[in-house]
GUMAR-63543 format. One record per residue: x, y, z of N, C-alpha, C in turn. Coordinates in Angstrom, 3 decimals, decimal comma, padded with zeros to 6 digits. Atoms other than C-alpha are relative to their C-alpha. Example, Ala and Ser with C-alpha at 12.3 -4.5 7.8 and 13.67 -1.06 7.14 Angstrom:
2
REC       n_xx       n_yy       n_zz      ca_xx      ca_yy      ca_zz       c_xx       c_yy       c_zz
REC    000,890   -001,190    000,000    012,300   -004,500    007,800    000,900    001,200    000,000
REC   -000,820   -001,190   -000,060    013,670   -001,060    007,140   -000,770    001,090    000,730
REM end
This chain:
171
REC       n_xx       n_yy       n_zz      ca_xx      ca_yy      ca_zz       c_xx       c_yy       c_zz
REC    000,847   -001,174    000,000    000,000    000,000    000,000    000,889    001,232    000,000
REC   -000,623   -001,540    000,199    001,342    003,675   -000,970   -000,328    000,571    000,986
REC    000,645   -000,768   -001,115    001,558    005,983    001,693   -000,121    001,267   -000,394
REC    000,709   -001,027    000,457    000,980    008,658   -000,957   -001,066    000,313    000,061
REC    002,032   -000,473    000,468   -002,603    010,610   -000,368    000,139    000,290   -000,907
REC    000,864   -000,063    001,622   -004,452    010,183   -003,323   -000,384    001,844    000,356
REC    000,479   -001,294   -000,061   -005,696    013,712   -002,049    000,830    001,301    000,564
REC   -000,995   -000,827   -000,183   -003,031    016,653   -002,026   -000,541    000,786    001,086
REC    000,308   -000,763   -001,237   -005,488    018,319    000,120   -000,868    000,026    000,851
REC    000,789    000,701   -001,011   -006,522    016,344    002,629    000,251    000,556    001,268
REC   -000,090   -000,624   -001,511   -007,255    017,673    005,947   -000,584   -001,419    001,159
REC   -000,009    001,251   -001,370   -007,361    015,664    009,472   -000,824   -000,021    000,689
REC    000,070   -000,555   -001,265   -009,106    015,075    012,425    000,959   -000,579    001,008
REC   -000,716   -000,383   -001,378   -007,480    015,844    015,634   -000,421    000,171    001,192
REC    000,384   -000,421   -001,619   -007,650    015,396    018,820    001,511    000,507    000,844
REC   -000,922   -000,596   -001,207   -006,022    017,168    021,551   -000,394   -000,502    001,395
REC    000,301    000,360   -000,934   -005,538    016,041    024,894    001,426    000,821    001,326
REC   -000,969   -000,902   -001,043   -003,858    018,223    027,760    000,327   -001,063    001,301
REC   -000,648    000,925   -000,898   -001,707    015,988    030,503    000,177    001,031    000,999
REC   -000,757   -000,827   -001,272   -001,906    017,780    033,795   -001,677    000,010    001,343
REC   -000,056   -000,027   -000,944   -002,747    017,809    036,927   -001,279    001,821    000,870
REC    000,671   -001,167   -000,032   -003,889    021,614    037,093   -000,576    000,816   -000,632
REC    000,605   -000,284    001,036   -005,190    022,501    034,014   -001,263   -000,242    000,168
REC    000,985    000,319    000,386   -008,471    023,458    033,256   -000,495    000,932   -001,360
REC   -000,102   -000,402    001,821   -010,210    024,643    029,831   -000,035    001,571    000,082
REC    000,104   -001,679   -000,532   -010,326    028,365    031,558    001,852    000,024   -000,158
REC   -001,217   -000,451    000,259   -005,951    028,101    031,487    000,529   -000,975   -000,646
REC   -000,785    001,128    001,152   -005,250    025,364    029,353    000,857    000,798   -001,390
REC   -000,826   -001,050    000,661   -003,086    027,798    027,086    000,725   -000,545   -000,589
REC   -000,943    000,725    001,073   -001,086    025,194    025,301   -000,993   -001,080   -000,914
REC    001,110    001,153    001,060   -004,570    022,910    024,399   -000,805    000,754   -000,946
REC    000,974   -000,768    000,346   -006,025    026,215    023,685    001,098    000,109   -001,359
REC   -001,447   -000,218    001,675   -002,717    026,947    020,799   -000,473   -000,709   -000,598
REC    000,012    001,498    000,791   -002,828    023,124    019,616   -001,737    000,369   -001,340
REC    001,425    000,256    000,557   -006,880    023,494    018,861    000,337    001,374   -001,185
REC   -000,019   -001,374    001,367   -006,243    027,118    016,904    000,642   -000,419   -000,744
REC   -001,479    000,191    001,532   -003,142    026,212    014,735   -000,505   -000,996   -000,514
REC    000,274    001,441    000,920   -004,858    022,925    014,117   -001,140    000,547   -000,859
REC    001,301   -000,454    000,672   -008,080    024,548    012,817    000,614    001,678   -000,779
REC   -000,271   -000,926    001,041   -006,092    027,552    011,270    000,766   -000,109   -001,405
REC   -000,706    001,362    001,434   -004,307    024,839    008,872   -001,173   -000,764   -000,685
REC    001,236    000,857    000,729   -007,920    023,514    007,723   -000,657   -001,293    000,825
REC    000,366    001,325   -000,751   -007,855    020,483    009,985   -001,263   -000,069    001,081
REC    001,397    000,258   -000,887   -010,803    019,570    012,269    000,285   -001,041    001,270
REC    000,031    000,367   -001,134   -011,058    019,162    015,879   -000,908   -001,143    000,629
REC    000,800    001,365   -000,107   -011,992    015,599    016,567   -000,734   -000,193    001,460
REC   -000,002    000,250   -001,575   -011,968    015,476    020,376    001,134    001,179    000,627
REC   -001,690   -000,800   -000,951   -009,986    017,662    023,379   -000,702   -000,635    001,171
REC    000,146    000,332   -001,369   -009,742    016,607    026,701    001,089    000,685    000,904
REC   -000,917   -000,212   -001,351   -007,979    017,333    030,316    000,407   -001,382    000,361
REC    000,553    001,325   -000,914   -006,878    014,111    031,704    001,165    000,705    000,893
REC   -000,920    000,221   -000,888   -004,928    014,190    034,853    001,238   -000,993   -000,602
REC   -001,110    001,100    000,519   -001,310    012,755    035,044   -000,213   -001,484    000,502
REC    000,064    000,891   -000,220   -002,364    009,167    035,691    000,490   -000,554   -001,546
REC   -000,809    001,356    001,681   -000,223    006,160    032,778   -001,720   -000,433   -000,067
REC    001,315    000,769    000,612   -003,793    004,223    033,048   -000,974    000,970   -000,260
REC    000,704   -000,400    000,847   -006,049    006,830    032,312    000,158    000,984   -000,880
REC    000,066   -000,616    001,341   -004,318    008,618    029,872    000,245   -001,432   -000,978
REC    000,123    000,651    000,963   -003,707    005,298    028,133   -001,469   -000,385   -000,405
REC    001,474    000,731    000,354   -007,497    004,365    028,465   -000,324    001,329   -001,212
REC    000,550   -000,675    000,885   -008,139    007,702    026,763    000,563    000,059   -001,724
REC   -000,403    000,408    001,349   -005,674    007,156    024,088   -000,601   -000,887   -000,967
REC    000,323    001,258    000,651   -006,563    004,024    023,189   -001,387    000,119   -000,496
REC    001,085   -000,424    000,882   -010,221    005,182    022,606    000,150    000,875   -001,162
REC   -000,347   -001,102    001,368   -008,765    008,084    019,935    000,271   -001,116   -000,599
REC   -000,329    000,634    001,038   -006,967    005,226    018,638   -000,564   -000,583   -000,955
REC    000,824    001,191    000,638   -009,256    002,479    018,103   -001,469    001,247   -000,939
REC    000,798   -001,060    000,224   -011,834    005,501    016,831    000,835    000,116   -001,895
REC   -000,577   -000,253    001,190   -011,457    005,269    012,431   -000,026    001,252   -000,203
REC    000,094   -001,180    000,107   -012,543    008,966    012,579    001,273    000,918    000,071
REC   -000,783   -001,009   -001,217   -009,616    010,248    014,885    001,130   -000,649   -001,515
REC   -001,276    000,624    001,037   -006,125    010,114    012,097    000,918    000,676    000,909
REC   -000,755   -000,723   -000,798   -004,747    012,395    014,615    000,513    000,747    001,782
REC    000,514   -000,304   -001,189   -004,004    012,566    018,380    001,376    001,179    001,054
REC   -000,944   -000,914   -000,357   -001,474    015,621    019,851   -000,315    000,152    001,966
REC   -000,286   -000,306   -001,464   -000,621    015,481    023,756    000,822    001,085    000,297
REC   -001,066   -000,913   -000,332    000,784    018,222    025,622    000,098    000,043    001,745
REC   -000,435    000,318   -001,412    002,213    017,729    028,922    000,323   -001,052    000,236
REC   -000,085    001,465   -000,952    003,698    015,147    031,498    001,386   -000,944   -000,819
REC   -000,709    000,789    000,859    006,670    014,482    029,270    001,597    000,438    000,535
REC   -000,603    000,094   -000,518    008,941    016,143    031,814    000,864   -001,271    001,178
REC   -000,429    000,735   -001,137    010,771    014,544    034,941   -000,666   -000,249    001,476
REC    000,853   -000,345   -000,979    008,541    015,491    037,590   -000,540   -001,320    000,847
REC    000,351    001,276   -000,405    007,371    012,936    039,965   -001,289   -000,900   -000,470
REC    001,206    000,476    000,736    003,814    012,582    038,124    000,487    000,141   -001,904
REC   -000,230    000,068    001,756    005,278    012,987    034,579   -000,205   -001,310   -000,611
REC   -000,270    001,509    000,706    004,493    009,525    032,622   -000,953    000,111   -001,041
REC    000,885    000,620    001,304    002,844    010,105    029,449    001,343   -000,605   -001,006
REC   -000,810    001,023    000,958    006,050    008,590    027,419   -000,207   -001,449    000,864
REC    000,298    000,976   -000,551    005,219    005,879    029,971   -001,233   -000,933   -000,302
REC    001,471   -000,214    000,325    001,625    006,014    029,404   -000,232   -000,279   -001,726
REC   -000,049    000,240    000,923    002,099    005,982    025,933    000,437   -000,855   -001,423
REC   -000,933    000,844    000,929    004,845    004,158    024,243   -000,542   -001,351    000,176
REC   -000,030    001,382   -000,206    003,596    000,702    025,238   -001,149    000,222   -001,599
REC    000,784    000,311    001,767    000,738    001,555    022,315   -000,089    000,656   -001,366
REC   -000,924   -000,676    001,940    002,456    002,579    019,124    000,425   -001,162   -000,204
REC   -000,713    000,981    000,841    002,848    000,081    016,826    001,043    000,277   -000,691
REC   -000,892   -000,612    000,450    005,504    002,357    015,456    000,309    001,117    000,428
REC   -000,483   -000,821   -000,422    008,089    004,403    017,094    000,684    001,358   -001,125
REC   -000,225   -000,851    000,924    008,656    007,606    015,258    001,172    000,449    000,552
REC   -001,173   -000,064   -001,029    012,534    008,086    016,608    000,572    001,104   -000,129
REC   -000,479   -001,947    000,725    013,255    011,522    014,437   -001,035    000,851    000,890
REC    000,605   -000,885   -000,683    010,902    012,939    016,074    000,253    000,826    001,524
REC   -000,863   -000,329   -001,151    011,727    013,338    019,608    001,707    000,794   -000,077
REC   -000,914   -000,233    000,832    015,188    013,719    017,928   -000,087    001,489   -000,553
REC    000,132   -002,188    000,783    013,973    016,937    015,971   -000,331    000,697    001,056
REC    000,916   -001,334   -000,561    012,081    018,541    018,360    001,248    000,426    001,200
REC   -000,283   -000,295   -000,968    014,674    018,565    021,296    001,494    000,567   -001,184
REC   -000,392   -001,003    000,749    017,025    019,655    018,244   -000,432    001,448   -000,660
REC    000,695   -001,622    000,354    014,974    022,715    017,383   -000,006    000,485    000,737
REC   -000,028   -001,224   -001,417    014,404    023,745    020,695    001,163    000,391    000,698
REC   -001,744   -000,322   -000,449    017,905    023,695    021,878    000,334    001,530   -000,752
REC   -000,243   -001,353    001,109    018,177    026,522    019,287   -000,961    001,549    001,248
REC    001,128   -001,305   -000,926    015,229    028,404    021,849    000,130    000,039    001,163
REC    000,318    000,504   -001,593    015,426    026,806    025,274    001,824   -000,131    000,328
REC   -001,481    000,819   -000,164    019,707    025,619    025,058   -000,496   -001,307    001,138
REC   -000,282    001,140    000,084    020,219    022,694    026,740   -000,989   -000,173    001,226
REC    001,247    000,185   -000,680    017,096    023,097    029,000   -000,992   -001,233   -000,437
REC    000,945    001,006    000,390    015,718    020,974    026,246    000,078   -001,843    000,120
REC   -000,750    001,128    000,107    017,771    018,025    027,130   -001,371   -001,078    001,302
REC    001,015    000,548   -000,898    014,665    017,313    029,789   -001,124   -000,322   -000,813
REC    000,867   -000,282    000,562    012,469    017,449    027,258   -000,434   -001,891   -000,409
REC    000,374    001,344    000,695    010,597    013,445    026,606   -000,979   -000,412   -001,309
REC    001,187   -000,394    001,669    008,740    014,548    023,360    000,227   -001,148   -000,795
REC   -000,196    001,449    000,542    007,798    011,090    021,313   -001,240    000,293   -000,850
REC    001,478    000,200    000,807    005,418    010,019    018,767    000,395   -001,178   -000,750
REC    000,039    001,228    000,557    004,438    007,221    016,706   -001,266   -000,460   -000,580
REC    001,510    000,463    000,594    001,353    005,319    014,952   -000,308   -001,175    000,548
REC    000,217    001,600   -000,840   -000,821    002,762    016,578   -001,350    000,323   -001,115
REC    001,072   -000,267    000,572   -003,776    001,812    014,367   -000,010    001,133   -000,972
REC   -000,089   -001,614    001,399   -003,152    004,480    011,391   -000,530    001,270    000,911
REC    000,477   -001,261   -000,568   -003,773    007,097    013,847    001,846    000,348    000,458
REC   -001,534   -000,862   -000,566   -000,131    009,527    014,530   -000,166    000,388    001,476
REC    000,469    000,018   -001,641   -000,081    009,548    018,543    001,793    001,596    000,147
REC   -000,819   -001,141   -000,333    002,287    013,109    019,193    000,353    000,524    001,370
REC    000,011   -000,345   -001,352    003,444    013,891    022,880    001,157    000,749    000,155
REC   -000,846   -001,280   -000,210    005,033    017,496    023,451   -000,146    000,308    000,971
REC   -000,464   -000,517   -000,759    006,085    019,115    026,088   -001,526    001,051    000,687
REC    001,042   -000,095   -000,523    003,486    020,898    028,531   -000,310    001,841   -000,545
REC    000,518   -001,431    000,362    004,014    024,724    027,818   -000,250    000,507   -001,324
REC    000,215   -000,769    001,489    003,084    026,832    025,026    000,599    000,065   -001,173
REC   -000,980   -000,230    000,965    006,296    027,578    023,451    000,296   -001,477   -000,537
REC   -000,305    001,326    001,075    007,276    023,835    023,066   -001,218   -000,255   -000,748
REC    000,652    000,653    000,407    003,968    023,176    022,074   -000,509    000,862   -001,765
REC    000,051   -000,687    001,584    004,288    026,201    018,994    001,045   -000,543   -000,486
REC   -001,367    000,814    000,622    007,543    024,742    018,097   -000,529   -001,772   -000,660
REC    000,236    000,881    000,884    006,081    021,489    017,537   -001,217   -000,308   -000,749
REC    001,327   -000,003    000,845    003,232    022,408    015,735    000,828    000,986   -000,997
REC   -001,111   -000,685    001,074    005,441    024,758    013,511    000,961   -000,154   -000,608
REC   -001,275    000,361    000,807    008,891    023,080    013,118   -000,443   -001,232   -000,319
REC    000,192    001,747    000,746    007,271    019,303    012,448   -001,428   -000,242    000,141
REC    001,188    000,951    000,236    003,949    018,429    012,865   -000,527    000,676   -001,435
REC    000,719   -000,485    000,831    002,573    021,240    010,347   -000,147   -000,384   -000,972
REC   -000,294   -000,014    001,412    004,495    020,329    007,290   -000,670   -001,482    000,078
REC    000,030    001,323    000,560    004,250    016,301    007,781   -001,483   -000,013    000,548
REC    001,148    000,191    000,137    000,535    016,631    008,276   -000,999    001,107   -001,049
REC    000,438   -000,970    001,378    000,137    018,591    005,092    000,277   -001,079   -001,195
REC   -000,553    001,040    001,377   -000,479    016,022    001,967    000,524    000,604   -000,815
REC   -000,705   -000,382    001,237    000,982    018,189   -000,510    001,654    000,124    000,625
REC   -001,821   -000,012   -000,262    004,734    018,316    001,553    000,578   -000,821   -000,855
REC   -001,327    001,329    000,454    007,508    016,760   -000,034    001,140   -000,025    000,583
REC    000,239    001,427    000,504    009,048    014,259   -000,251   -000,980   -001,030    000,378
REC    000,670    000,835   -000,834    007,069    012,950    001,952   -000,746    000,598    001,784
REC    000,924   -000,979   -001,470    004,218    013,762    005,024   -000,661   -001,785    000,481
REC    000,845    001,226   -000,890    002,273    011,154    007,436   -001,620   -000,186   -000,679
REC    001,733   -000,043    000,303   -001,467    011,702    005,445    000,079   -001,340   -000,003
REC    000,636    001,253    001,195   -001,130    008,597    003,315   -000,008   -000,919    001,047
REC    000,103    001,030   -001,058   -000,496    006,576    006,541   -001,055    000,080    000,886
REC    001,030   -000,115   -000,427   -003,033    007,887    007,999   -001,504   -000,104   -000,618
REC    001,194   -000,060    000,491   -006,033    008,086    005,819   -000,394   -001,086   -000,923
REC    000,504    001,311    000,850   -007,739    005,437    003,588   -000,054    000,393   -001,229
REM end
């Protein structure tokens, strides 16, 4: 199967899901970014949520985006620090059928450029479980414009080249 979209201009849905503890949709300020930039690129807001930092129920909530044919797209932000409740790379990695390893890779290379070596804390991951792209950035704002600007934008744009994530995602 080609992971070229047949459709140059195919748009997504997306869900967002905020990892924290103290967040609610009154200061959520990094779920509130995610949802604009995603809907100011054409894409469509599938789902958002709050979950607390708990591994089992942010995986329960994952795993419903996943298994969900609608959802092609699911962007976390938070809990990817060190902190004693931090575990969404915990929470997460067990369900990706595919580790996306550049990723993490880029992003704590881009930000180094913004943050220096602050970003070296940084556990930013992603991957595909079920043709859905599972994305987990960092909790504040700035990482979370950085990775909606230096990588997710382009590779969830079907017309990028050489190559973007649509065709893996969509049918």
């Amino acid at each position: 199967m080609s992971h070229a979209p047949t459709n140059k201009n195919q748009k997504l849905n997306i869900a967002i899901l905020t990892v924290s503890d103290t967040r609610t949709e009154e200061n959520d300020t990094s779920g509130r970014y995610l949802v604009e930039a995603l809907q100011e690129d054409g894409h469509t807001l599938a789902d958002k949520a709050i979950v607390i930092d708990d591994k089992y129920l942010l995986r329960a909530k994952v795993s419903a985006w996943i298994a969900d044919p609608e959802i092609h797209v699911i962007i976390s932000t938070g809990g990817t620090g060190f902190a004693g409740r931090d575990s969404t790379p915990e929470a997460i990695a067990p369900l990706l059928d595919k580790h996306i390893d550049g990723f993490g890779e880029m992003f704590r290379s881009i930000s180094y450029e913004e943050i220096g070596s602050s970003t070296i804390q940084s556990r930013a991951l992603a991957g595909i479980a079920n043709r859905t792209l599972v994305a987990c950035l960092p909790g504040s704002t700035g990482a979370c414009r950085t990775g909606w600007t230096k990588l997710l934008r382009e590779q969830l744009t079907a017309s990028h080249m050489p190559c973007n994530f649509v065709g893996y995602l969509t049918k």
